[in-house]
C-alpha positions in Angstrom: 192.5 -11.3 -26.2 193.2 -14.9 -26.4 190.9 -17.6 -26.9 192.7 -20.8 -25.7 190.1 -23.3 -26.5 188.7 -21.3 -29.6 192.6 -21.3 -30.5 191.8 -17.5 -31.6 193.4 -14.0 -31.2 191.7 -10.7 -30.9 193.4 -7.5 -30.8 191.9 -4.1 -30.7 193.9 -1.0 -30.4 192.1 2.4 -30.0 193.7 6.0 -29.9 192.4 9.1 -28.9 189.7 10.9 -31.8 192.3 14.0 -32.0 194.9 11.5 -33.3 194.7 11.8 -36.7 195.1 15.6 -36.1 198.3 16.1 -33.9 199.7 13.2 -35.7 199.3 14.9 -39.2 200.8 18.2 -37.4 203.5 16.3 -36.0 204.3 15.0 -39.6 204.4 18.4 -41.1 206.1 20.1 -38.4 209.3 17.4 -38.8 208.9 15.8 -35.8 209.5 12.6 -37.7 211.7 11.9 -40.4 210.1 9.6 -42.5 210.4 8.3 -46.0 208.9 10.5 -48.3 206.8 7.8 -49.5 205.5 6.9 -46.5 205.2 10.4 -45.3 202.5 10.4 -48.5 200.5 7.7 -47.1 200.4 8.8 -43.5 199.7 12.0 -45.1 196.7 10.4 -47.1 195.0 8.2 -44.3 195.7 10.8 -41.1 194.0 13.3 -43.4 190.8 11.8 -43.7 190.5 11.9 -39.8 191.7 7.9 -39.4 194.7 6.4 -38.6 196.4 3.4 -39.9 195.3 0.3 -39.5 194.9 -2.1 -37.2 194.5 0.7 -34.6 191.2 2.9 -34.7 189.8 5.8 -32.8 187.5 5.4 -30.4 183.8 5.7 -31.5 183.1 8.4 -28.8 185.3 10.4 -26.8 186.6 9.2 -23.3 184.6 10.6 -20.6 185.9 10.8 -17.0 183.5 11.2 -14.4 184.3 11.5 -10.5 180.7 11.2 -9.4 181.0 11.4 -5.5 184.5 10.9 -6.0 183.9 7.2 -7.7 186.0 7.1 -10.7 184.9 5.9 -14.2 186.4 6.1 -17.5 184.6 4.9 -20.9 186.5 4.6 -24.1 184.5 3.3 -27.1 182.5 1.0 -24.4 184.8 -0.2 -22.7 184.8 0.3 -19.2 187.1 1.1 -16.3 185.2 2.1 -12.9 185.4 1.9 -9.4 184.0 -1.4 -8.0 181.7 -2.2 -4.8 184.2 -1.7 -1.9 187.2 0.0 -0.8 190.3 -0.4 -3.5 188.0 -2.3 -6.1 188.2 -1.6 -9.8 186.2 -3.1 -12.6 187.8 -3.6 -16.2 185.2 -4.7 -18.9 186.3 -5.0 -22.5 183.8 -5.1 -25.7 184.9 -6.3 -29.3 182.4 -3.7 -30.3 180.7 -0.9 -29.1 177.0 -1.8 -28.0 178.4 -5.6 -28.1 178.6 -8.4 -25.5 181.3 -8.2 -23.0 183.8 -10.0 -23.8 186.2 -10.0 -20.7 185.3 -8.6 -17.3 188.3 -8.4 -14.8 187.8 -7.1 -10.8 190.6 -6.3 -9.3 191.3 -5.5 -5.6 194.2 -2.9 -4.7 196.8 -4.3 -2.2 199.0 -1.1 -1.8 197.4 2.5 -2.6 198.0 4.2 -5.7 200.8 6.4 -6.2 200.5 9.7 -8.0 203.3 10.6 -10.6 205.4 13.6 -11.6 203.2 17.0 -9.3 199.7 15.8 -8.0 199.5 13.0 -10.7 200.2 15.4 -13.4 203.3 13.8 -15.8 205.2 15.7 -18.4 205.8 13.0 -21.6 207.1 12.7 -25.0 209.4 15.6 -27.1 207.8 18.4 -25.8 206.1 18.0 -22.7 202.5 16.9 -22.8 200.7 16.9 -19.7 199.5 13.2 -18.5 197.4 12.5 -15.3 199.5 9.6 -14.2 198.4 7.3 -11.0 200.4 3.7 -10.5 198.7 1.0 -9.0 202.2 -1.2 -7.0 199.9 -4.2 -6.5 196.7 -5.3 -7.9 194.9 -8.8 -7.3 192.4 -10.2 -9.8 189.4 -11.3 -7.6 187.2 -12.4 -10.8 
């Protein structure tokens, strides 16, 4: 996040809580070929159940909830959930969880999403992974 009149910069970047873990087995399995040195530290940090800095884990894991069909993900706090009306999302963003919000974008879809790879199920990375995948072509910020 950007503060233009504060002239200040925030950046936050959370992974998933089982990060440290397939990371570490990643590592060990060769997946990566990294310096031995550095293989120590990563070794070091991912085995205490934390990952290198400035990224962190979110505090809680991700829920996904389809209430009625209304959409809504949480990570750490932050929010992503349906809005009000028909194609309207709501994107809120915390510096910390329990904080203030600190940035709360609506947007309204102007073309339906798509859904990716077989019923918005993706295959990713090296070996596979399966990733619900759905592409928004056009959103408008309304707020």
């Amino acid at each position: 996040m950007v503060d233009v009149e504060g002239r200040g910069y925030t950046q936050h970047a959370m992974v998933d809580p089982d990060s440290p873990q397939v990371i570490l087995a990643q590592i060990k399995s060769r997946q990566y070929r990294l310096d031995p040195r550095l293989e120590k530290a990563f070794h070091e940090i991912l085995a205490q159940g934390t990952v290198p800095t400035p990224d962190v884990t979110f505090p809680s894991p991700k829920r996904q909830t389809e209430e009625g069909g209304v959409l809504s993900l949480d990570f750490g706090g932050n929010t992503f959930r349906r809005g009000e009306g028909e194609g309207e999302y709501v994107l809120e963003l915390r510096e910390q969880r329990g904080g203030p919000v600190c940035v709360q974008l609506e947007f309204k879809a102007e073309k339906p999403a798509y859904l990716h790879g077989q019923n918005g199920v993706a295959r990713i990375g090296r070996h596979g992974e399966k990733m619900n995948y759905y592409f928004f072509p056009a959103m408008r910020v309304t707020r």
